[in-house]
PARO-753403 format. One record per residue (C-alpha): chain; x negated, y, z negated. Coordinates in steps of 0.02 Angstrom, whole numbers, plus 50000, padded with zeros to 5 digits. Each point is the difference from the previous one (the first is absolute). Example, Ala and Ser with C-alpha at 12.3 -4.5 7.8 and 13.67 -1.06 7.14 Angstrom:
BEGIN
PT:A:49385:49775:49610 $
PT:A:49931:50172:50033 $
END
This chain:
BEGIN
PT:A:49226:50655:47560 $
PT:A:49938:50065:49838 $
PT:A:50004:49899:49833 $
PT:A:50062:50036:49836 $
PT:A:49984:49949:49814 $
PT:A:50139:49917:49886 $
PT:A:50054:50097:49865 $
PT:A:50147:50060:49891 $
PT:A:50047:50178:50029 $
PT:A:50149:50111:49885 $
PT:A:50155:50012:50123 $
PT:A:49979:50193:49939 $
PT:A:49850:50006:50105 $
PT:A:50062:49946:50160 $
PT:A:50085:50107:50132 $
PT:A:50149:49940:50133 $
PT:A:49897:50023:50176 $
PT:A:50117:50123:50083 $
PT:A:49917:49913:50161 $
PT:A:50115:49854:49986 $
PT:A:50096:49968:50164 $
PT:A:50149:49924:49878 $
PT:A:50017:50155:49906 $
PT:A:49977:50036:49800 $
PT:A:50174:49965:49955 $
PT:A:50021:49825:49937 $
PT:A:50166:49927:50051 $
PT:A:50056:49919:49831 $
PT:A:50094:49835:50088 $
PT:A:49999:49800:49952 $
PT:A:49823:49979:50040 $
PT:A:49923:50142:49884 $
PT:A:50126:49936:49865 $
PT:A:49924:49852:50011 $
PT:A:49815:50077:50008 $
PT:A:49993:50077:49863 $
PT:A:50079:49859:49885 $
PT:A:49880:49885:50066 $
PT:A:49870:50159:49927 $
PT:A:50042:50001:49858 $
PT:A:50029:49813:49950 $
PT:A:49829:49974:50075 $
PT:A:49906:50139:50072 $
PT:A:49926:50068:50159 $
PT:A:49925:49844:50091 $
PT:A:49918:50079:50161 $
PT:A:49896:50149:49962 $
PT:A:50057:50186:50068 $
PT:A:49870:50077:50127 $
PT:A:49946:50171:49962 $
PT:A:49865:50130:50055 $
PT:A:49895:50070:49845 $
PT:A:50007:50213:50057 $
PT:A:49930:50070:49836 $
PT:A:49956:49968:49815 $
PT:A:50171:49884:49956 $
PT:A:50120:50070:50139 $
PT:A:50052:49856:50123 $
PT:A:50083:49973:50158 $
PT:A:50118:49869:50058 $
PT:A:49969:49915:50147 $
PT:A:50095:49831:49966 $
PT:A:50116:49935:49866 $
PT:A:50128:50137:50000 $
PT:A:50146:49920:49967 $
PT:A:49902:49881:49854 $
PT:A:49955:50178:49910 $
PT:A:50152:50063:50003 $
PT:A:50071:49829:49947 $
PT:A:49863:50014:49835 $
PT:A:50024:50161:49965 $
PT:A:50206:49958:49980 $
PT:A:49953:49837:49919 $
PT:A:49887:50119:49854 $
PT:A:49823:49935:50058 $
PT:A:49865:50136:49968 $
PT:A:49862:49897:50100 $
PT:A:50004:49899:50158 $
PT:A:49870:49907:50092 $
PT:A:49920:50098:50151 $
PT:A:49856:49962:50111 $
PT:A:49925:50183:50013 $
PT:A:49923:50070:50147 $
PT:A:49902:50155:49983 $
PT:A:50010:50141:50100 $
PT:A:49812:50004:50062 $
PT:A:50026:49802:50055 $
PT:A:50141:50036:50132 $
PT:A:49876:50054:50152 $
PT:A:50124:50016:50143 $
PT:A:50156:49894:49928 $
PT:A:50122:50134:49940 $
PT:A:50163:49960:49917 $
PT:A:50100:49953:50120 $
PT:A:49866:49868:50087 $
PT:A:50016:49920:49822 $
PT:A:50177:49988:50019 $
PT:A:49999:49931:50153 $
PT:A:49896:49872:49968 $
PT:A:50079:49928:49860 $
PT:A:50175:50028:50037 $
PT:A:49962:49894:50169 $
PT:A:49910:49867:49913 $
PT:A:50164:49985:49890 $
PT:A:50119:50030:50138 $
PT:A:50104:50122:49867 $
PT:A:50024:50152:50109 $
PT:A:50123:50015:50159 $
PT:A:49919:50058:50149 $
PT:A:50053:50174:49974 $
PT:A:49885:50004:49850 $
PT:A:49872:49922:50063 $
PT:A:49988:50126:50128 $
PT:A:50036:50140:49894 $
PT:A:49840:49946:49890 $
PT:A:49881:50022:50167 $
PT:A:50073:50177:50041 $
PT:A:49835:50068:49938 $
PT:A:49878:49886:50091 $
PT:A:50124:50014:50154 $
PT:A:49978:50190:49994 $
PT:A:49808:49985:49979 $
PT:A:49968:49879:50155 $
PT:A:50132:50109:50093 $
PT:A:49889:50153:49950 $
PT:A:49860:49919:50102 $
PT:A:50085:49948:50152 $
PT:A:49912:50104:50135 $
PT:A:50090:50162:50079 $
PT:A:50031:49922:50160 $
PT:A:50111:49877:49944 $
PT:A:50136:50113:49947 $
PT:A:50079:50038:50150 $
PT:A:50156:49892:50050 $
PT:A:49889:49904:50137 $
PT:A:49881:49958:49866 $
PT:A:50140:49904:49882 $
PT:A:49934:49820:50063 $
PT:A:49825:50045:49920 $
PT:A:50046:50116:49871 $
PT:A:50090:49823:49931 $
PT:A:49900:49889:50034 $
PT:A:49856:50061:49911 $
PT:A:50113:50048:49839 $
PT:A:50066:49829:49989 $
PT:A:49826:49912:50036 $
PT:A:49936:50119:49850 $
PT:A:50132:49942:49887 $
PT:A:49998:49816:50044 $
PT:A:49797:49998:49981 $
PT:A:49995:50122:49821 $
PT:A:50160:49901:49935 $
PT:A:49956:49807:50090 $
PT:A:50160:49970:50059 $
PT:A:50121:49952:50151 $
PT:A:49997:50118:50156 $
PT:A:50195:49976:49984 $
PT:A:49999:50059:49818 $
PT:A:49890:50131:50047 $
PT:A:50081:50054:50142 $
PT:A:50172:50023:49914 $
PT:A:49911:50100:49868 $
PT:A:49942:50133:50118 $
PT:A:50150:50007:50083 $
PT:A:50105:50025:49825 $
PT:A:49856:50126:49959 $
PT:A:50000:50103:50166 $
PT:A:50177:50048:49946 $
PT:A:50033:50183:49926 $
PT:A:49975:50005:49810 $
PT:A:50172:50058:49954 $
PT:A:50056:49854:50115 $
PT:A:49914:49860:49903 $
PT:A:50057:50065:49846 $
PT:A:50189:49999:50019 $
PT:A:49954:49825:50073 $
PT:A:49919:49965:49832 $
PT:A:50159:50068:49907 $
PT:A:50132:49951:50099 $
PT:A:50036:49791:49964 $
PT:A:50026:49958:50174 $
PT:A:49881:49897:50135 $
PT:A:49919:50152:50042 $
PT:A:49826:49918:50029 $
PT:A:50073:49881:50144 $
PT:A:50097:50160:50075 $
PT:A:49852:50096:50011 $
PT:A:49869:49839:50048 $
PT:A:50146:49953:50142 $
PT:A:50012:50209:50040 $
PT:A:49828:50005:50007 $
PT:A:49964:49845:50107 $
PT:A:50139:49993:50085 $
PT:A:50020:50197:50076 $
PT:A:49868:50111:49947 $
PT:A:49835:49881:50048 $
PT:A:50090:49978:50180 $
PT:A:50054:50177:50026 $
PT:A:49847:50076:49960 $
PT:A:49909:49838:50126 $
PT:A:50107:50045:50145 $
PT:A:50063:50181:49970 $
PT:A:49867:50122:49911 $
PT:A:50057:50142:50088 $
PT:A:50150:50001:49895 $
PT:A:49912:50009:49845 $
PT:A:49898:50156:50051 $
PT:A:50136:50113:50083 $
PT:A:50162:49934:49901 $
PT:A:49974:49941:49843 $
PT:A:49852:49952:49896 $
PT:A:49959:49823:49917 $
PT:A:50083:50054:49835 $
PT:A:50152:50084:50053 $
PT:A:50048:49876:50109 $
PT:A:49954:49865:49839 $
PT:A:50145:50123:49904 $
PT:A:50124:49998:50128 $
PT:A:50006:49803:50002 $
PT:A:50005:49989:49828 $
PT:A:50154:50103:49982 $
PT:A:50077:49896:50149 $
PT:A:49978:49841:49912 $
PT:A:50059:50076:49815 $
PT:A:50157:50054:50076 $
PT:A:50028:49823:50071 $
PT:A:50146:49919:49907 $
PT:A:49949:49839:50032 $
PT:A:49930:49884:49862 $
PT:A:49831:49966:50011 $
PT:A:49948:49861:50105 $
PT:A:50129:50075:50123 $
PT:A:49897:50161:49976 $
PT:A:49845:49900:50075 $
PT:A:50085:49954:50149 $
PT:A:50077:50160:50032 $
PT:A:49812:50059:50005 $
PT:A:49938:49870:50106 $
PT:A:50122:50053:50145 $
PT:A:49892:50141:50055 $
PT:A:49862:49923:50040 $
PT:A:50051:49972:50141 $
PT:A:49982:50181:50067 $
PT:A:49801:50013:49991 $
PT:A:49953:49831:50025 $
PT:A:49925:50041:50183 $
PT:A:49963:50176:50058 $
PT:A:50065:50077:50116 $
PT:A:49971:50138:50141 $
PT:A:50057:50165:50087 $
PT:A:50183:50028:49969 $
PT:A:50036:49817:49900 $
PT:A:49844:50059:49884 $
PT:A:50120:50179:49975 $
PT:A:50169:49888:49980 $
PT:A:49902:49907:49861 $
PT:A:49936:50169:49914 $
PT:A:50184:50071:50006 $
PT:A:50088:49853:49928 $
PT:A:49871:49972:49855 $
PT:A:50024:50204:49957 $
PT:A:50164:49999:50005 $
PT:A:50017:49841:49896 $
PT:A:49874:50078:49854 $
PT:A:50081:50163:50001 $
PT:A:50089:50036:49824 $
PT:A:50173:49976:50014 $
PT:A:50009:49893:50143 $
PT:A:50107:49842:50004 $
PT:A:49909:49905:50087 $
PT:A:49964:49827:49940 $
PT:A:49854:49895:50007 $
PT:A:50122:49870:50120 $
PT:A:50053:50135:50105 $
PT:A:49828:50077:50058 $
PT:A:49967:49834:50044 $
PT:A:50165:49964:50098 $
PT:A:49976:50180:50068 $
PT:A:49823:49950:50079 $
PT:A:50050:49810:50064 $
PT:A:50143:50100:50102 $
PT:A:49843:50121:50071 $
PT:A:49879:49845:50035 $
PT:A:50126:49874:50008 $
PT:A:49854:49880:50067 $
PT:A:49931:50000:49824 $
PT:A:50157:49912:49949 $
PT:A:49965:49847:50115 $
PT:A:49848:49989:49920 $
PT:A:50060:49980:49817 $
PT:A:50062:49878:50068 $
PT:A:49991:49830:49897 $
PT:A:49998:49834:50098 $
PT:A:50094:49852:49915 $
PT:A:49869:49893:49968 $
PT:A:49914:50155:49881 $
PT:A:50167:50029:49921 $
PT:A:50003:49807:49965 $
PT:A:49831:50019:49935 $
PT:A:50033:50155:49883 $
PT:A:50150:49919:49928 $
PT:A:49904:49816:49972 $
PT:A:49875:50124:49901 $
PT:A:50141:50111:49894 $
PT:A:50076:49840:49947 $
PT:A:49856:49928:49942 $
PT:A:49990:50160:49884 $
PT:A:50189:49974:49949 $
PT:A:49959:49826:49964 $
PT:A:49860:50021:49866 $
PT:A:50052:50161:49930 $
PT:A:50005:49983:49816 $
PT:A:50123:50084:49890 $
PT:A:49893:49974:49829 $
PT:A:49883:50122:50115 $
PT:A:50084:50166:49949 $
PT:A:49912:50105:49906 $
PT:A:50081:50039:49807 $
PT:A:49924:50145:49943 $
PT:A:50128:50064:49876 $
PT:A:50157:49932:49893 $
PT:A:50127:50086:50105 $
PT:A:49895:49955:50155 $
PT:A:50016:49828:49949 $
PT:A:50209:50021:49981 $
PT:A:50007:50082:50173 $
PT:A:49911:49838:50081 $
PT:A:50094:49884:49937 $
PT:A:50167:50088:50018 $
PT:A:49950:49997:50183 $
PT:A:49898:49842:50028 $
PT:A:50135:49887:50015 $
PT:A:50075:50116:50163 $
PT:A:49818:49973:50059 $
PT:A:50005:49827:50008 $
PT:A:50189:50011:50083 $
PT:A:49921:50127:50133 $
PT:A:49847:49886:50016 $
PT:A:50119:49858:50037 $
PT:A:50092:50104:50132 $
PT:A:49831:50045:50094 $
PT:A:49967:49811:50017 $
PT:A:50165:49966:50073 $
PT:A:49961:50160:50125 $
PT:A:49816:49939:50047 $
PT:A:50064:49817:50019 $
PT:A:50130:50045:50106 $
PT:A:49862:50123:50138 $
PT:A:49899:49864:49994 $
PT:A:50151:49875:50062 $
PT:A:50041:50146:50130 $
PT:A:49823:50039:50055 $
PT:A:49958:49818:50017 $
PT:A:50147:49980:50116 $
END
């Protein structure tokens, strides 16, 4: 990565980087309250990163929050290690971003995403013709995701979820963005859990009913008209998978294409539980063999208590004054409900054990 120099720059003469996946609208809460009294009793203590463009015009790559905190706390310079344009090579803005925002851990994974949109879109660009087509999707994603794990030196699994966020329609990720719901887990667990298996076993469908995208629309709608809170939400998605876990042939393969077109179509009822109830009644042998024996279900509930047992209340992320009200209006029916899982898991384990 390029190198800079340490210098003090006018707050004048740097720009907001529209490029920033969090916006350019500072949310004035607890935090930047206390940001920009610590400013002014004692200054800006790590430098801002910005990219020299011309003569004494800069732009902001890091430190938004701290410049906007100066500027309200009256400073007219702040520290910056400055970058300049010529010195960039092939890191653009949002590689920057990345980069330091994951070295910090400060950004969700929706804006750590959202910073590799352009780099996404460039590695997608060169992606070879062939692997377009619905019978191409293995390869198409594996070499996107072993491009962005490689360029960015990270987990497959981070990677992975990544491209599957980014494969998503633009308007799509940016209501996700806006709207304050678990939006990245719906559409990692929408993803994962419907569209990778559908397009495995049943590519047909995605060349003579509905294409990639539209059927990506269709199940977000579903799951925004859910009225379900939102872990609930996540398990209402995870009943269809189910459906296109194994293909199938002739006139099951049809059944399968019906029931997943009538379940996208706008309007429909459908839920997520009943195309899945509606194909175990069709292939009622694929019940049988979700089938769980006891010693697994002893197993899985050994394993969820031992989760129960060391979660830690003091774990919770504050974030925000009223944030912090909310939690501990509520932490105390936690800690009740916590209590009444024990009981439950003590008392399978009695059952199961005979």
């Amino acid at each position: 990565m390029p190198k800079g120099k340490y210098k003090e720059i006018n707050i004048e003469e740097i720009r907001a980087n529209p490029k920033n996946p969090r916006g350019i609208e500072i949310v004035e809460d607890e935090g930047f309250k206390n940001l920009t009294r610590s400013i002014k009793e004692i200054g800006v203590l790590r430098p801002l990163l910005i990219v020299q463009e011309n003569g004494n015009r800069y732009r902001l790559i890091d430190g938004f929050r701290r410049l906007e905190a100066a500027d309200k706390a009256r400073l007219d310079r702040v520290p910056c290690i400055v970058i300049r344009e010529n010195d960039m090579g092939d890191f653009d803005d949002e590689d920057y971003m990345f980069q330091i925002h994951m070295n910090f851990e400060g950004w969700e994974p929706i804006e750590q995403a959202l910073a590799l949109v352009n780099a996404f879109e460039s590695i997608e660009e060169k992606i070879p013709d062939e692997f377009t087509q619905p019978d191409k999707f293995q390869e198409k994603r594996a070499a996107l995701v072993k491009a962005i794990k490689e360029k960015y030196n990270m987990e497959r699994s981070v990677a992975l979820n990544i491209v599957r966020f980014l494969s998503w329609p633009e308007d799509i990720i940016i209501k996700a963005q806006e709207e304050k719901t678990r939006w990245w887990s719906y559409i990692i667990s929408i993803e994962s859990e419907i569209i990778e298996p559908a397009i495995k076993n049943y590519p047909d469908f995605f060349v003579r009913v509905m294409t990639e995208d539209q059927v990506r629309e269709a199940l977000f709608n579903k799951v925004r008209e859910l009225k379900s809170e939102d872990l609930e939400r996540a398990a209402d998605i995870r009943y269809a998978r189910e459906v296109f876990r194994k293909p199938k042939t002739g006139n099951e393969k049809k059944f399968v294409i019906r029931l997943f077109k009538e379940f996208l179509k706008k309007g429909n009822k459908l839920s997520f539980e009943d195309i899945r109830d509606t194909y175990l009644e069709r292939f009622p042998e694929e019940k049988q063999a979700l089938s769980v024996s006891t010693t697994k279900l002893y197993n899985a509930i050994g394993k969820f208590e031992d989760i129960i047992n060391s979660f830690d209340k003091n774990s919770l992320r504050i974030k925000t004054k009223k944030n912090r009200e909310k939690i501990k209006e509520t932490v105390t029916e936690l800690e009740l409900l916590i209590d009444d899982i024990r009981k439950l898991v003590r008392g399978l384990k009695k059952l199961l054990r005979g």
